[in-house]
C-alpha positions in Angstrom: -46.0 302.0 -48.4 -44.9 301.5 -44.7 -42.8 304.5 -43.7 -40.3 305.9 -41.2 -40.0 309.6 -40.3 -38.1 312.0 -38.0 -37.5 315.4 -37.6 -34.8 315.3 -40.9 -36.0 313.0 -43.2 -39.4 310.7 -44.3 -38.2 307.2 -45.7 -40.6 304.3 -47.1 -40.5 300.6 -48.9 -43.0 299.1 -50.8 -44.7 296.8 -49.9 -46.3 296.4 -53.5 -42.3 296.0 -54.2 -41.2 293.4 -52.0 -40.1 296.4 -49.8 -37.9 298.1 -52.0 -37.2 301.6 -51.5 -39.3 304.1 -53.1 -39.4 307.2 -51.0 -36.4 309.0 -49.8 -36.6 312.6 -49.1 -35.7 315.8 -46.5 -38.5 316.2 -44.5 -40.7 318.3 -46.2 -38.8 317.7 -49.5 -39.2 316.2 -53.1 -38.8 311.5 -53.4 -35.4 311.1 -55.3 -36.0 308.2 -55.8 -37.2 306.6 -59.0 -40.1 304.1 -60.1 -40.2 304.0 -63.8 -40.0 301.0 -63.9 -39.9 297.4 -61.2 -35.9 297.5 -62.0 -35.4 300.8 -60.7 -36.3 302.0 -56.7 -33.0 301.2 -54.3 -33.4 297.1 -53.7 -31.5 294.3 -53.9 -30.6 292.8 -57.2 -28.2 289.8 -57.4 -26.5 287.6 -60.4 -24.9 284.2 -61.4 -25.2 281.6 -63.6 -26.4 280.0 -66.1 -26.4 283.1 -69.1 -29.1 282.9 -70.5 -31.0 281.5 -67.5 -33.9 279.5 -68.6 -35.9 277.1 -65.7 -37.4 274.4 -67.3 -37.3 276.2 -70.7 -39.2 279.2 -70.0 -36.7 281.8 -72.2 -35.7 285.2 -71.0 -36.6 288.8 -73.0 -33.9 289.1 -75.8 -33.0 292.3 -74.6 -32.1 291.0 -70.5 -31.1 287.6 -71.6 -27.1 288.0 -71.0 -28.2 289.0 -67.0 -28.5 285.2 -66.6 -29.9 284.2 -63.0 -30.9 287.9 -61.7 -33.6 287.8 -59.0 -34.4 291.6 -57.8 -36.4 292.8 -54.9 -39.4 294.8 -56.8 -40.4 292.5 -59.9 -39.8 292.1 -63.4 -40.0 293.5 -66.5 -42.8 292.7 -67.4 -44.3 294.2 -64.7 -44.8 291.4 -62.3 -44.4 291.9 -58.6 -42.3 290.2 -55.6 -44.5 288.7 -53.1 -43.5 290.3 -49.6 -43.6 287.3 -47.0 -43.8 289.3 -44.0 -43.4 292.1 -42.9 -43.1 294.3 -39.3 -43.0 298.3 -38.6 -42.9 299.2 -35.1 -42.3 302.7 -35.5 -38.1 302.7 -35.3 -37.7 299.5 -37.0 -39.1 298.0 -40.9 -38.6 294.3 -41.5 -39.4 292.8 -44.9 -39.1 289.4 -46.2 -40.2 288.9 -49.7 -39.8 286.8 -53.0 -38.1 288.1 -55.6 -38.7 287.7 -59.2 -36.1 287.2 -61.7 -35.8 290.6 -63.7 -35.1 289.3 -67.3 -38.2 286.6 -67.1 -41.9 287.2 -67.2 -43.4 285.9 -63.8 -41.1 283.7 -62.6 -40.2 283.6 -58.9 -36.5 283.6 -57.4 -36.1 279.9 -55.2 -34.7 282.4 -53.2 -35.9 285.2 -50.6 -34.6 288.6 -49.5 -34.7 290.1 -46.5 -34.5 293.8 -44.9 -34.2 295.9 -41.6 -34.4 299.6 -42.2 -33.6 301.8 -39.9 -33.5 305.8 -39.4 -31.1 308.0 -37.2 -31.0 311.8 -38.0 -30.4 312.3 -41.7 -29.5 308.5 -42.4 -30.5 305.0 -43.5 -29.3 302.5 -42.0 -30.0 299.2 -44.1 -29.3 295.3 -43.6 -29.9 292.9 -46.3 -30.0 289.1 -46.3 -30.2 286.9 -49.8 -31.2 283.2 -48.6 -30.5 280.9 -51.5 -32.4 277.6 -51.9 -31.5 277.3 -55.7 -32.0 273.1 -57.0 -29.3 273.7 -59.8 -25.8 273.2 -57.4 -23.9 274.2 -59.9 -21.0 276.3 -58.8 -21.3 279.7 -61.5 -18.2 281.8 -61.4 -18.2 285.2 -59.5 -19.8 288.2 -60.9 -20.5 292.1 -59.9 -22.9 292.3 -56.8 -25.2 295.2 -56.7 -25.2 296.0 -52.8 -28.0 297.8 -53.8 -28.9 299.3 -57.0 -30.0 302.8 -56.3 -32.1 305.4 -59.1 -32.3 308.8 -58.7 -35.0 311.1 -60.1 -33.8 313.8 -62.7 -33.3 316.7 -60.8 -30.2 314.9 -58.8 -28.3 314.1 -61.6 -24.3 314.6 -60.7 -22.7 311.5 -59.7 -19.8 312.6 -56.9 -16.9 310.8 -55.4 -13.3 310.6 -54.2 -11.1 308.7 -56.8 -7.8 310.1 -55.7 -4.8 307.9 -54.1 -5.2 309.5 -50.5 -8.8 309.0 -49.2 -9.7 310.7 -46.0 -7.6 313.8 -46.1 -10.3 315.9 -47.6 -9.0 315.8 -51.3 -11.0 317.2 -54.3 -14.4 315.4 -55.1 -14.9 314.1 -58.6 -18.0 314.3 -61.1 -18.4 310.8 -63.0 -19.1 311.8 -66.7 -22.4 310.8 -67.8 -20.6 309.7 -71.1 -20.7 306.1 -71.1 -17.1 304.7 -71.1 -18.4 301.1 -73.3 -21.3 302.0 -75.2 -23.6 300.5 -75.4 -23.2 299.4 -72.1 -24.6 303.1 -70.2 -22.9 302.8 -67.1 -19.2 303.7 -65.4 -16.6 301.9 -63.7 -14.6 303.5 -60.9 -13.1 302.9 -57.6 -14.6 305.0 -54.5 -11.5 305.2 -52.5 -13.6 306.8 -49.6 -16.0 304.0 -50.0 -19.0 306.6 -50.9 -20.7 308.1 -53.9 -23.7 310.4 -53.8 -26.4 311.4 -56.5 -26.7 314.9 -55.7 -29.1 318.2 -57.7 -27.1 321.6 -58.8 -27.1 322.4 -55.6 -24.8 319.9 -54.0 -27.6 318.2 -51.9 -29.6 314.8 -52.4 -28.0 311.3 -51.2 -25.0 309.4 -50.5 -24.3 305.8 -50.3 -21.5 304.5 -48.3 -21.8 300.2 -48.1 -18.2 300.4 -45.3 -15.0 297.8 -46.7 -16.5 298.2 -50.4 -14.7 300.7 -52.8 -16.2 299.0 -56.7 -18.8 300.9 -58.2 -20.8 301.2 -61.3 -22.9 305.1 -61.9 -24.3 306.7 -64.6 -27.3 308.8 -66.1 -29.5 308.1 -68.3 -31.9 310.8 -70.5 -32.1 313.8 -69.7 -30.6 315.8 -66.4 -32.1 317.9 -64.1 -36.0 317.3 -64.3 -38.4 314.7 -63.5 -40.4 313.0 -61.1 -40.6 308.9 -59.8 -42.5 308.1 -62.8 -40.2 309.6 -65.7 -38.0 308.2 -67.6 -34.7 309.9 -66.9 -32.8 308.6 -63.6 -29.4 308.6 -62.1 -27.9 305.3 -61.4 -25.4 304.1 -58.4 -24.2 301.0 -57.0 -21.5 299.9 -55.1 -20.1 296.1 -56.0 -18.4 293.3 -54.7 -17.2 290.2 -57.1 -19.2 287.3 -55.3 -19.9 283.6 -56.0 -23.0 283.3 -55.0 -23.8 279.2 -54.2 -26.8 277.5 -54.2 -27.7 277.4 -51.0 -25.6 280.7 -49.6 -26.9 283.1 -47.0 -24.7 286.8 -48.0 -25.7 289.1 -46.2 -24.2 293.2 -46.6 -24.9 296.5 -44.9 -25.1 300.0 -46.0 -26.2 303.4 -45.4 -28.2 305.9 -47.6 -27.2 309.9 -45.7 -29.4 312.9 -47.1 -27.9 316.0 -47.1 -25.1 318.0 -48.8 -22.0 316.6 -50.0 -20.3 318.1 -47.3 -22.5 316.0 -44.7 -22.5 313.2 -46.6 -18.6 313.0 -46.2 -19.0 313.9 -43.1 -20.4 310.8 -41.6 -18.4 309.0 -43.5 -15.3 310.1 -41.9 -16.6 310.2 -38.6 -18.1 306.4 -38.7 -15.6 305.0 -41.0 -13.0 302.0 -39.7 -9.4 303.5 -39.2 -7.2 300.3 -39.4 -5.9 300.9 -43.2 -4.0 297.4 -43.0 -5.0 294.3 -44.8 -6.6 291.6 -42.5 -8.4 288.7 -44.2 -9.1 285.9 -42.0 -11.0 282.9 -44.2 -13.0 281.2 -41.3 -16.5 281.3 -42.4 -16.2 282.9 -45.8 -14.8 284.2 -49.0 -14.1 287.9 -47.2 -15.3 289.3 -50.4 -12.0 287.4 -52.5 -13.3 285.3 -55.3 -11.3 282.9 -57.9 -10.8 282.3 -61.8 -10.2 278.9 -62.8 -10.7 277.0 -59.4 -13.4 275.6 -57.8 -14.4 275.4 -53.6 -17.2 273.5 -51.9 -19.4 276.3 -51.1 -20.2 278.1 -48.2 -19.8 277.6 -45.5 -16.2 277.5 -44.3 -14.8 275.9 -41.8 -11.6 277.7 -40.2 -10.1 278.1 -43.9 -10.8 278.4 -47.6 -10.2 275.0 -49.9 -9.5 276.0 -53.2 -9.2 273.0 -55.5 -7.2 273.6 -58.7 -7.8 271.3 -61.5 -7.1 274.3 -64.5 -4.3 275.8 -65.5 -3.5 279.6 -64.0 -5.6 279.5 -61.3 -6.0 283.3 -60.0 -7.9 284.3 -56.3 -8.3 288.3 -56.1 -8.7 290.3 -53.6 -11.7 293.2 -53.6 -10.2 296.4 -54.4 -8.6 298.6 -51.4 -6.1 301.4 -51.3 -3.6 301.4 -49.3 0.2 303.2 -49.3 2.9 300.4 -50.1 5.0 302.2 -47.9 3.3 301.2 -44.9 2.9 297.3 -45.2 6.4 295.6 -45.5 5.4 292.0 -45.3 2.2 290.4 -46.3 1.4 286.7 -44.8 -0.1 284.0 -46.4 -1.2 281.5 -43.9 -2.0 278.6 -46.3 -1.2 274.8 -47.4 -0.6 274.0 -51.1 -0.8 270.6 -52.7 1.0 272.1 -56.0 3.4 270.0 -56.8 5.1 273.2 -57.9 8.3 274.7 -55.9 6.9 278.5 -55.9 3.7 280.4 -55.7 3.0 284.2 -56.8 1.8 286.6 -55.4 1.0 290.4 -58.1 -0.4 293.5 -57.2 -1.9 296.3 -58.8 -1.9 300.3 -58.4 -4.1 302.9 -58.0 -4.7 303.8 -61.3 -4.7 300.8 -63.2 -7.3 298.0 -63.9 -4.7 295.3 -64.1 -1.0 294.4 -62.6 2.1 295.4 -64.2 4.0 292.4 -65.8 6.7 293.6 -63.1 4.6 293.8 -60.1 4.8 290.3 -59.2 7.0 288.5 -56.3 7.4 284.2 -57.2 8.1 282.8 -52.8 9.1 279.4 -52.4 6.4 277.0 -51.2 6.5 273.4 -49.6 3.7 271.1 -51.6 3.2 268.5 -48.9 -0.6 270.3 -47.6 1.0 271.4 -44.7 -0.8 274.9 -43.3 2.0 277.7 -42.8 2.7 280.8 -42.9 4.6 282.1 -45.4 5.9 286.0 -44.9 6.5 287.8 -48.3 9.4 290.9 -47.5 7.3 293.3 -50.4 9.0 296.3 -49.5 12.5 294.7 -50.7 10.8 294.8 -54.1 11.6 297.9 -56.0 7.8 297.4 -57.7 6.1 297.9 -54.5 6.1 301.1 -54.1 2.5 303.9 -55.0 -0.7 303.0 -54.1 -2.0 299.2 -54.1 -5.3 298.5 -54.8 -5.4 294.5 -55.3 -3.8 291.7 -54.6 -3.7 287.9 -56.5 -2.1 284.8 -55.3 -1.4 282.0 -57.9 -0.7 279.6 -56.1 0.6 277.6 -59.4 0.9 277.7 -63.1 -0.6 273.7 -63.9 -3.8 272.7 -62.4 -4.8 268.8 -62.0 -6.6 266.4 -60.0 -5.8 266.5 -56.3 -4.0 269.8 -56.6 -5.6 272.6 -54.4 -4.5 275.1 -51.8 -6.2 276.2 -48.6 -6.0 279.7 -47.9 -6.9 279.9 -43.9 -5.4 284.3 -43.5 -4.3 286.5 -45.3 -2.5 289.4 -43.4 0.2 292.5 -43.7 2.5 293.8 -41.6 
């Protein structure tokens, strides 16, 4: 264990681990944190393609074998640990490189490393993490749920809370996540943290938040039984916030979030104090995705260079936007800076509202486009629709309805007004 204390709270990774997190606590308090088993702790888990995942024909545990390509920070479960590469604690600062093992295999190391600096300041944790792909399969797998991390709770902090509502940042009532599983047999929840925070908390309102800033997609739940239990027992809360992500071969993603011990109260606290106040959509694709992803399309990977090629050789091609919420009222044009090579006349551009998983048939706008490759910028009046109107949460261009060869788009902004 290589640790980090102050005056509030006592925080350690393990080194045993690959430098996941296994001690969290007040300063003279109980760990929350759990270690049943090497998929637990609060590390960095990942996930693409292919489902099963089998290198060189090695086959997966039955029971893990739909996770496909899922390297995780601490080991695997068969009880096989990540291998830390180095490692640095200077008394304000941990570093941790490791390599991960993939969770649903026996012994098989990730062609991949992970990477983290930890940090304390008064009651919080202030955590960078860096996946460094170097995968020989180039395949390009289709985007799926990022854990950014995966957090367990020991028993005694068992309530999951959160702000659901339509008007974050205004102080609203909190919400308890049922611990009732909304899919069985799948045990975890869905829901959208409109505050962009959820906490694992005791009976008496205190234990940790989680706040990863622009992310609002999370999965929670509890599993066994609530309210007792130590690092090594079975029952544990679950949290972690996601983001839809491609993950290429050879992709350096890197995210940043904070763990902040206290009461709920303080925990929202620090949110609203350190949060970013521009509620407006601004997505500028010069490097990267910006957390969008696509269904039936295809890019060249990552890097980007000053936009985002999208080549659309399938029919209904669909790039989404990460979930937001923000008050149609107060956007009245979005602008899509983009060239298509369609040959189609129009492009749409749906929506969806707080509330629902999926856009209306009605919430949709069809704007005229110019299929010649041409970069422009093309400014969509949405408040002269009568649909736009609540709270929007996501957005989806389709840019046509017939892929083909040679057809593609490239997406270099997307912006509101």
């Amino acid at each position: 264990m290589t640790v980090l204390e102050n005056d509030q709270i006592r925080f350690g990774a393990n080194l045993t681990l690959g430098g996941a997190i296994t001690l969290l606590s007040t300063k003279d308090g109980p760990n929350m944190i759990n270690s049943h088993d090497w998929g637990r702790q609060i590390q960095m888990s990942f996930y693409s393609g292919p489902q099963p995942f089998e290198p060189n024909g090695k086959k997966p545990a039955g029971h893990w074998k739909q996770l496909g390509w899922n390297p995780i920070q601490s080991g695997d479960f068969g009880g096989n640990t990540s291998t830390i590469l180095e490692h640095k604690n200077d008394g304000k600062r941990i570093y941790v490189k490791c390599r991960p093992m993939h969770w649903p295999l026996n012994n098989q190391p990730a062609q991949c490393t992970f990477e983290c600096v930890y940090k304390i300041d008064g009651n919080v944790v202030d955590v960078t993490s860096r996946l460094t792909n170097a995968r020989d399969d180039k395949t390009q797998y289709g985007a799926r749920s990022q854990e950014l991390p995966a957090l367990y709770s020991n028993g005694p902090w068992y309530k999951i809370m959160t702000y659901k509502g339509a008007k974050p940042y205004t102080g609203g009532e909190l919400t308890e996540l049922s611990h009732k599983p909304e899919n069985p047999p799948f045990p975890w929840n869905h829901f959208q943290a409109t505050e962009e925070w959820a906490a694992l908390v005791g009976k008496d309102n205190n234990g940790f938040g989680v706040w990863t800033p622009g992310l609002q997609s999370y999965l929670g739940g509890f599993a066994g039984k609530p309210g007792s239990g130590g690092p090594k027992s079975s029952p544990t809360g679950y949290l972690a916030p996601l983001h839809m992500e491609i993950l290429d071969h050879n992709i350096v993603y890197t995210y940043r979030y904070r763990l902040i011990v206290g009461s709920l109260d303080e925990i929202r606290s620090y949110v609203y104090k350190h949060r970013s106040k521009a509620p407006s959509l601004s997505f500028a694709f010069k490097s990267d995705r910006q957390h969008w992803h696509f269904r039936n399309a295809a890019d060249q990977g990552m890097p980007l260079k000053g936009a985002w090629p999208i080549q659309l050789e399938q029919n209904n091609p669909n790039i989404v936007s990460p979930p937001f919420c923000i008050d149609a009222s107060t956007i009245k044009t979005v602008t899509i800076r983009a060239g298509f090579k369609t040959g189609e006349k129009k492009a749409r551009l749906t929506w969806a509202k707080h509330g629902n998983k999926k856009p209306n048939p009605e919430d949709v706008i069809s704007f005229p486009v110019v299929s010649d490759g041409v970069t422009r910028d093309y400014r969509i009046k949405v408040a002269d629709h009568e649909q736009w109107q609540g709270v929007i949460t996501r957005l989806t261009l389709k840019p046509c309805r017939k892929g083909g060869p040679g057809k593609y788009v490239r997406v270099a902004a997307i912006r509101s007004e």
